[in-house]
C-alpha positions as CSV (number, residue, x, y, z in Angstrom):
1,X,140.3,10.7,197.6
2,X,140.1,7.1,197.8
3,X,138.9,6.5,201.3
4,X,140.7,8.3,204.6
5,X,142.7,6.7,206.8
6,X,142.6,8.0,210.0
7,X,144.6,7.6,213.4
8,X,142.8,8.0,217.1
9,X,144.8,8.2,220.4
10,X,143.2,7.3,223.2
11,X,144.1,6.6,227.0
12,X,142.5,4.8,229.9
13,X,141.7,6.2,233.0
14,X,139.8,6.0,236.2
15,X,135.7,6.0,235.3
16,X,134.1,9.8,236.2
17,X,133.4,9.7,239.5
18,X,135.3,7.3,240.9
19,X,137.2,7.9,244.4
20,X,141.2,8.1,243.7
21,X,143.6,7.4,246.6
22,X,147.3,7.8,245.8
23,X,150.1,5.5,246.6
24,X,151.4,6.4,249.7
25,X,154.4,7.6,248.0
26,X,151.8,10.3,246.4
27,X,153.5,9.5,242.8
28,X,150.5,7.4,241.2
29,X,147.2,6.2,241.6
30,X,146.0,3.4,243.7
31,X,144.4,1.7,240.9
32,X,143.2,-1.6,242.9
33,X,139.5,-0.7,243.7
34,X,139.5,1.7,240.7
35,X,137.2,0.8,237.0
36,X,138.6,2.3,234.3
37,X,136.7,3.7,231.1
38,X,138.8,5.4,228.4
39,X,139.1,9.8,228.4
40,X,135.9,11.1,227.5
41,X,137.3,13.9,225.2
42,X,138.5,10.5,223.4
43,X,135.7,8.7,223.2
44,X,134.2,11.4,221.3
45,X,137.4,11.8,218.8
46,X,136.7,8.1,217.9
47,X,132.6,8.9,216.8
48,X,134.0,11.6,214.7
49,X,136.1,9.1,213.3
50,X,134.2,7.0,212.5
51,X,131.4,9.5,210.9
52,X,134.1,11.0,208.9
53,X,134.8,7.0,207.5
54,X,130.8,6.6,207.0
55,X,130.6,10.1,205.3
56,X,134.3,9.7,202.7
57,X,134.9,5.7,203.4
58,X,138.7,4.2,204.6
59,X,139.5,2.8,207.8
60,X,140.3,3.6,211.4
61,X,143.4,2.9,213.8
62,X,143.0,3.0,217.4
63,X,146.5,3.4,219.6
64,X,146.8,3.9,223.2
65,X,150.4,4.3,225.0
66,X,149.3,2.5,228.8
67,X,149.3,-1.2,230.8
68,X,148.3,-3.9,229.4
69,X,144.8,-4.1,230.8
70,X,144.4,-0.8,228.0
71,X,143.5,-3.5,225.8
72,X,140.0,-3.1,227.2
73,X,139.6,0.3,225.8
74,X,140.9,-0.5,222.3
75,X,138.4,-3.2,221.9
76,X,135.9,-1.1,223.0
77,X,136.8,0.9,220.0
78,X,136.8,-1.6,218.0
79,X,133.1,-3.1,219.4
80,X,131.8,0.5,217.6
81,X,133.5,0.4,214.4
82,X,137.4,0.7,214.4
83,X,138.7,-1.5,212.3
84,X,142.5,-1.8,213.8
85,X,144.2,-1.4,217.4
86,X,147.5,-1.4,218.5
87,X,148.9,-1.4,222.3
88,X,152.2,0.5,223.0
89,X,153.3,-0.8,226.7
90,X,156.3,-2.3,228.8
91,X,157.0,-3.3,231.9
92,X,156.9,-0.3,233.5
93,X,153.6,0.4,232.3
94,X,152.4,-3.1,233.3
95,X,154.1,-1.9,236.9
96,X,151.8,1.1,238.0
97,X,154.2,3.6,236.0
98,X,153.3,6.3,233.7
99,X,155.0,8.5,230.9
100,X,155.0,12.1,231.3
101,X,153.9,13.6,228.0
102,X,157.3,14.2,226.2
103,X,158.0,10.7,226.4
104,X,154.0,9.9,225.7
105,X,154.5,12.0,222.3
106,X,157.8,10.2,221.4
107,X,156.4,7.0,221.7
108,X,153.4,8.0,220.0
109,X,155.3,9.5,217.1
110,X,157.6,6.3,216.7
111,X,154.1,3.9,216.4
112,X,152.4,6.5,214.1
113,X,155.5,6.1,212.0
114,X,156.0,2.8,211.9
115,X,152.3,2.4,211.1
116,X,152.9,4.5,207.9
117,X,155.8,2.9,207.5
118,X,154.4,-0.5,206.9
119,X,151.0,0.9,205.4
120,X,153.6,2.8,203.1
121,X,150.7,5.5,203.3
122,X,150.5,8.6,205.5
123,X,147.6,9.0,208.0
124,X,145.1,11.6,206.9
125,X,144.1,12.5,210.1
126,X,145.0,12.3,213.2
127,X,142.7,12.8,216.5
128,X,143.6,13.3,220.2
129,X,141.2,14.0,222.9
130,X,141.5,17.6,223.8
131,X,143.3,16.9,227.4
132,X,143.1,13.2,229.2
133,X,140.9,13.3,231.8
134,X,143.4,12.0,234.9
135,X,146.7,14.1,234.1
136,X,144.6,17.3,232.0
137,X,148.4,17.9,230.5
138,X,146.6,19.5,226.9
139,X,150.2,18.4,225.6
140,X,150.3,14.6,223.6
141,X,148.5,15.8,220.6
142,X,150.3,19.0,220.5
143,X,153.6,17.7,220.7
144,X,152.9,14.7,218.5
145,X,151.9,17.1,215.6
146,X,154.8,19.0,215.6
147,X,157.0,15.9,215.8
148,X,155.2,14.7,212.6
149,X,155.3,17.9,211.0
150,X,151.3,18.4,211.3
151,X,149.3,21.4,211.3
152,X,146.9,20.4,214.6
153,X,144.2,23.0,216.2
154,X,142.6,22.0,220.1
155,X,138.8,22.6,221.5
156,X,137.8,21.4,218.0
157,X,133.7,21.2,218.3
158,X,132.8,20.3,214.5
159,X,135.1,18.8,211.9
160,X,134.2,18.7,208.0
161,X,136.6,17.5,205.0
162,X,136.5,18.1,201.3
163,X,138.4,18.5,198.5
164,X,141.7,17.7,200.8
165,X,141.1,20.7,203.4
166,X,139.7,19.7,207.0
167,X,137.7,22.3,208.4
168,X,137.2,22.7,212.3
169,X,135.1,24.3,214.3
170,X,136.1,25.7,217.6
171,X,134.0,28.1,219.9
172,X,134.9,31.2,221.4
173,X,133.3,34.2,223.0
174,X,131.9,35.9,219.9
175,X,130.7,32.6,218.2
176,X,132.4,30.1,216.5
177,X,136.4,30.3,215.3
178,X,136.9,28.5,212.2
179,X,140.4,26.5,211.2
180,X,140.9,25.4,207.5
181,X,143.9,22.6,206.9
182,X,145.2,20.9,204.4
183,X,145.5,17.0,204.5
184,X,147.4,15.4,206.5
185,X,146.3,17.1,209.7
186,X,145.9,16.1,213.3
187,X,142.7,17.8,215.8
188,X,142.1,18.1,219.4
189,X,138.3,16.7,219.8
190,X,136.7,18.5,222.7
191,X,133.5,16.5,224.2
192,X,130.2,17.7,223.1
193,X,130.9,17.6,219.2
194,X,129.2,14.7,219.3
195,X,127.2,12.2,221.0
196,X,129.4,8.6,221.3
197,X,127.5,5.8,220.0
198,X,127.1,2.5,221.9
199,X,128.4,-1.1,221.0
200,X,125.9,-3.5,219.2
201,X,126.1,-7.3,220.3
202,X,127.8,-8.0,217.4
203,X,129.8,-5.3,217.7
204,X,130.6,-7.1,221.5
205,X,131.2,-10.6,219.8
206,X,133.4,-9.0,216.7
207,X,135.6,-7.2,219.2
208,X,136.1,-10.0,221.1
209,X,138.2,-12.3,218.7
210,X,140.0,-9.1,216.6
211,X,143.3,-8.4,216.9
212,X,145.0,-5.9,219.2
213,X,148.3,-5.8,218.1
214,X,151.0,-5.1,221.3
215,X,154.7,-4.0,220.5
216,X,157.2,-3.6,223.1
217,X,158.7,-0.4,223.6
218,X,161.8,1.0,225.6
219,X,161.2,4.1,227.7
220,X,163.2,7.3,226.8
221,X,163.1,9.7,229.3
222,X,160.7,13.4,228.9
223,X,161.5,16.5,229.7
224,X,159.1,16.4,233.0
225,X,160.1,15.6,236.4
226,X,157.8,13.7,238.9
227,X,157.1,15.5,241.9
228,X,154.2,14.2,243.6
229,X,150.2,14.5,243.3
230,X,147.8,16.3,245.8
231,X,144.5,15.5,246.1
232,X,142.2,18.7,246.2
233,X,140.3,19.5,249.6
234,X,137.3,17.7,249.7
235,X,134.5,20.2,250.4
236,X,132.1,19.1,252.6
237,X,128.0,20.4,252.3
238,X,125.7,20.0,254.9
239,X,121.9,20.2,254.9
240,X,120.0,22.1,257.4
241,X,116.2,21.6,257.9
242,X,114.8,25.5,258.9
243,X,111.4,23.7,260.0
244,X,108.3,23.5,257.9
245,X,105.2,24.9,257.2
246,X,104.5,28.6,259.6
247,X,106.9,27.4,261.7
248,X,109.8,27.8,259.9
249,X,109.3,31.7,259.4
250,X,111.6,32.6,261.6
251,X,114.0,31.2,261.3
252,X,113.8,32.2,257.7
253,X,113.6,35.5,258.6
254,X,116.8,35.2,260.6
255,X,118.9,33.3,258.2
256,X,118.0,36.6,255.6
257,X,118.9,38.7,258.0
258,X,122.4,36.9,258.4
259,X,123.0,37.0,254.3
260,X,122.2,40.7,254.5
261,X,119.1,40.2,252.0
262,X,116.5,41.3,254.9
C-alpha cells in the first residue's frame, strides 16, 4: 500500500456547555449568542486520521455538510495536520436551515464521489463521529456506507490497518468486540480512542492561507419530517447549610431520620 487516503466527516455545533434557546418557532437553534466548536466524537475521528497517515503515510480530506461559517472547523482540521477541506453548503444552510440525515448522507455521498471521481482513486477509509453532538441521530455514517457500498462498524474505540484489513475495536460488557474489514471501509469513532492533539502556531498560520474548497449544492428532500425541538426540564439543585460544628447534630440526626437511614 502506497500511502492511505482517508475521508473525515465532521459537523459544527454549539461548544459543550453552552445555553441553547430555540427559535420561537421551536424548529432550530438560536445560534446568535452561541460559539461553535466542531462534534467531539469528530474531533477525535480526525486524530485517528491523522495517526493512521503518520503510522502508513497518504493524505487526509476533511468535509463538513453546514453554513458557511463551517469553514472555521475545517481549518481547524487543517491547523493539526489535514491536508485538504471541502465545504458542502447553500443558501439554506447559510439561512439557519438544516438537513435531516437522509439528505445529510445524500449529499455526503455525492461529494465523496465526486472527490474519487476527480482523484480517480477510491477513499480507503472513511470516518464519522459516532453521533453529532446537537441532533445525536447515529445515522450519516451509517447511511453513507451503505450508499457507497461500505462495510462501516459504530462505537469504534481502537482502529489498526495492515495488509489491507482495518481492524476496530469496540467495547462491550464482557471486554472488547473486535471487527475485521477489508479496504475500502468506513468507522464510527467514539470519543475516548484518543486524546485530540492541539494546533501548533504554524499549524495556525498554515491553516490560515490553505484552501477550503466550497461547492454549491441543491437540497433533495430526506425521508424525515420536522416537527419541532423541546428543550429538557432544567433541574434545579439547591444547597442547604445544616449548621456547623456540634451544632449541626441535629439536624443531622433529623435529615437521617427523613431518608430512613436512622
Amino acid at each position: 500500500m502506497s500511502g492511505l487516503r482517508i475521508l473525515v466527516c465532521v459537523k459544527r455545533v454549539p461548544a459543550p456547555g453552552a445555553q441553547i434557546t430555540l427559535t420561537p418557532d421551536a424548529r432550530a437553534v438560536d445560534a446568535r449568542n452561541l460559539a461553535f466548536t466542531t462534534s467531539p466524537h469528530e474531533e477525535c475521528a480526525v486524530e485517528a486520521a491523522l495517526q493512521l497517515v503518520e503510522a502508513h503515510g497518504g493524505d487526509i480530506t476533511v468535509l463538513t455538510v453546514g453554513p458557511p461559517e463551517a469553514e472555521e472547523q475545517l481549518r481547524f482540521s487543517v491547523s493539526v495536520g489535514v491536508q485538504h477541506a471541502v465545504l458542502l453548503t447553500n443558501d439554506e444552510l447559510a439561512a439557519g436551515g438544516d438537513l435531516d440525515p437522509q439528505a445529510t448522507a445524500r449529499t455526503i455521498t455525492r461529494g465523496v464521489r465526486t472527490l474519487e471521481t476527480e482523484a480517480a482513486r477510491p477513499f480507503d477509509v472513511l470516518l464519522f463521529g459516532n453521533e453529532s453532538a446537537d441532533s445525536g441521530g447515529f445515522q450519516v455514517g451509517v447511511r453513507v456506507a451503505r450508499m457507497l457500498g461500505l462495510p462501516i462498524v459504530n462505537g469504534i474505540k481502537g482502529i489498526a490497518i495492515a495488509d489491507g484489513v482495518l481492524t476496530a475495536r469496540r467495547e462491550g460488557d464482557a471486554g472488547f468486540e473486535v471487527y475485521r474489514m477489508p479496504l475500502p471501509a468506513a468507522v464510527g469513532v467514539k470519543e475516548g480512542i484518543n486524546l485530540p492533539r492541539y494546533p501548533t502556531l504554524p499549524g495556525r498560520l498554515r491553516s490560515k492561507k490553505a484552501e477550503v474548497r466550497s461547492w454549491p449544492f441543491v437540497t433533495e428532500p430526506g425521508g424525515l419530517t420536522m416537527v419541532r425541538f423541546a428543550t429538557p426540564t432544567v433541574e434545579l439543585t439547591e444547597t442547604v447549610v445544616l449548621g456547623a460544628g456540634a451544632g449541626a447534630a441535629g439536624a443531622v440526626v433529623d435529615l437521617l431520620v427523613e431518608l430512613g437511614i436512622a
